[in-house]
Phi, psi and omega in degrees: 000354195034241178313288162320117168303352176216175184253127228226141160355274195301325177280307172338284193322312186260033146302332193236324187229143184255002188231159183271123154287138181250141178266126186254141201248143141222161173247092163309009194047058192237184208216239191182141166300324202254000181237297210291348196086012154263011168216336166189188177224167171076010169075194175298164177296317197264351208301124137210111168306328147348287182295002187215022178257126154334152146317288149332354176207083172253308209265335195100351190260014188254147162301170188315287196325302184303322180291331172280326168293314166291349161297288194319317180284331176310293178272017154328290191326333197279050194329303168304019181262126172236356182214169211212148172245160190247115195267124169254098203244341161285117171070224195266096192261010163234060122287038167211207165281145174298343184283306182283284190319274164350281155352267193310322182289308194275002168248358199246343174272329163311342194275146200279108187121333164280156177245330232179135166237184193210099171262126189240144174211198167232127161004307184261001168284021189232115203274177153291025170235298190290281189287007166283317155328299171309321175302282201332301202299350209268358192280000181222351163240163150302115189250127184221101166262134182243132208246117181277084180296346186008002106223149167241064156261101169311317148314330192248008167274342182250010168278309192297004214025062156279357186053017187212141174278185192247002163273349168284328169290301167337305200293305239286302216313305167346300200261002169270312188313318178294338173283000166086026191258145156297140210224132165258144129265162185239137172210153209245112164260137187086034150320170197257173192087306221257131181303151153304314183308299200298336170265000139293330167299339193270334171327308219267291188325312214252003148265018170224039155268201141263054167318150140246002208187134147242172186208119203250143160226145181298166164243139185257150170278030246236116164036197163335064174208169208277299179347287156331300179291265164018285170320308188270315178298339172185077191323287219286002161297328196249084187286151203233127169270137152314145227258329202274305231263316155330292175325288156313296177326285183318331169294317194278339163260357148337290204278023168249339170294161195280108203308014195262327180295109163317138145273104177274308179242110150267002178198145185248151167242149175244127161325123196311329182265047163226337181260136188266323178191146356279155215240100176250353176045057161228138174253134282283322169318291205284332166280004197267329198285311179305320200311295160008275188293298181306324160339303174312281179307355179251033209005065196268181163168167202266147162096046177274327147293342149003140123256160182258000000 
């Protein structure tokens, strides 16, 4: 972390590239065990892709290329971006046949200027034929799967219909690490059921997994989800932190973590005509400077809590 108190993106990133990458959203159109019935119907509780997909890839019907090509025109302004991660980032993206999955990897590395992709799924879409693949792609590109674990409370994955327990996540991380592939987790704090202990119990559980990268978010209220109706029928089920109250949180779970992990995020905004709550009118910066500043005053750093 050198300097830094906690280990961040950006020094991970120039562990592989010396010039800044820019990240491109694309949608292959694929779906969810927990949306299609083979395991449940209607997604997460909290779910709308809608809220965090470009325009440009909401639906899925553009080929790989043309949405990357329409990422690039998107961040023109950004000149000093000259290379790009192709983030396949809607619903389940090893949700399909190993033939379209390929197909889709390999169209997407092809495009002149990418380095890197980044796959986001769930825990039980990652079969051993979906990571032998990802072991191939990773031995000539940057390969990064990012796996949504969103708690590891058993109880509160089956409030949410995640359709997957958190020993399924233990296995996928488990059997990418042995496969030498880099592994994200993704986890939501302030699910509903779960204590500040308990989502400290999940800091600890998940610094002595084999992570390389996690990615912390807030839980959002977010338009057209089973969640929202819960939420409007009865605000006081679901308690929502105030930004100052977040902020700690966030500390406290910094420093339990194994000081080896990247923290790429700790908190996301869903566009204001989607979100119902919470309203902190702060933006992503600007809550990263306070995170920041308190960081400072509590001489806080991550693994300051760590047991190995």
């Amino acid at each position: 972390m050198k300097n830094n108190p906690y280990y961040t993106y950006p020094q991970f990133m120039r562990r592989f590239f010396s010039e800044r990458i820019q990240k491109i959203s694309v949608n292959p159109g694929f779906s969810c065990p927990n949306r299609d019935g083979k395991i449940s119907r209607g997604g997460c509780t909290f779910c709308n892709n809608q809220s965090f997909s470009p325009e440009y890839c909401l639906h899925g019907t553009s080929s790989i290329t043309a949405q990357i090509q329409q990422g690039k025109q998107f961040f023109a302004h950004k000149p000093n971006y000259q290379k790009f991660i192709v983030y396949f980032q809607s619903y389940s993206n090893t949700y399909a046949p190993i033939e379209r999955l390929e197909q889709c990897y390999n169209e997407a590395l092809s495009v002149e200027g990418v380095v890197r992709l980044a796959i986001g799924t769930r825990p039980d879409c990652v079969s051993q034929e979906v990571l032998e693949l990802l072991a191939e792609l990773s031995k000539k590109h940057f390969i990064l799967l990012e796996l949504g674990v969103e708690s590891t409370h058993d109880k509160t994955l089956q409030a949410i219909n995640r359709g997957h327990d958190f020993a399924c996540s233990v296995d996928a991380i488990q059997r990418a690490h042995r496969m030498g592939i880099l592994t994200a987790a993704h986890l939501i704090l302030g699910l509903p059921l779960e204590s500040r202990e308990q989502i400290l119990e999940s800091a600890d559980k998940m610094a002595h997994l084999p992570i390389d990268m996690i990615k912390l978010h807030q839980l959002q209220i977010i338009k057209n989800t089973p969640m929202a109706v819960q939420y409007q029928n009865n605000p006081d089920s679901i308690p929502l932190f105030s930004y100052p109250q977040y902020i700690d949180l966030c500390i406290d779970f910094m420093e339990r973590l194994r000081p080896t992990i990247c923290i790429e995020r700790f908190v996301s905004q869903s566009p204001a005509q989607w979100r119902i709550a919470p309203n902190w009118q702060l933006k992503n910066y600007e809550f990263v400077h306070k995170l920041e500043k308190r960081i400072k005053e509590r001489g806080a750093f991550q693994g300051r809590l760590f047991q190995i």
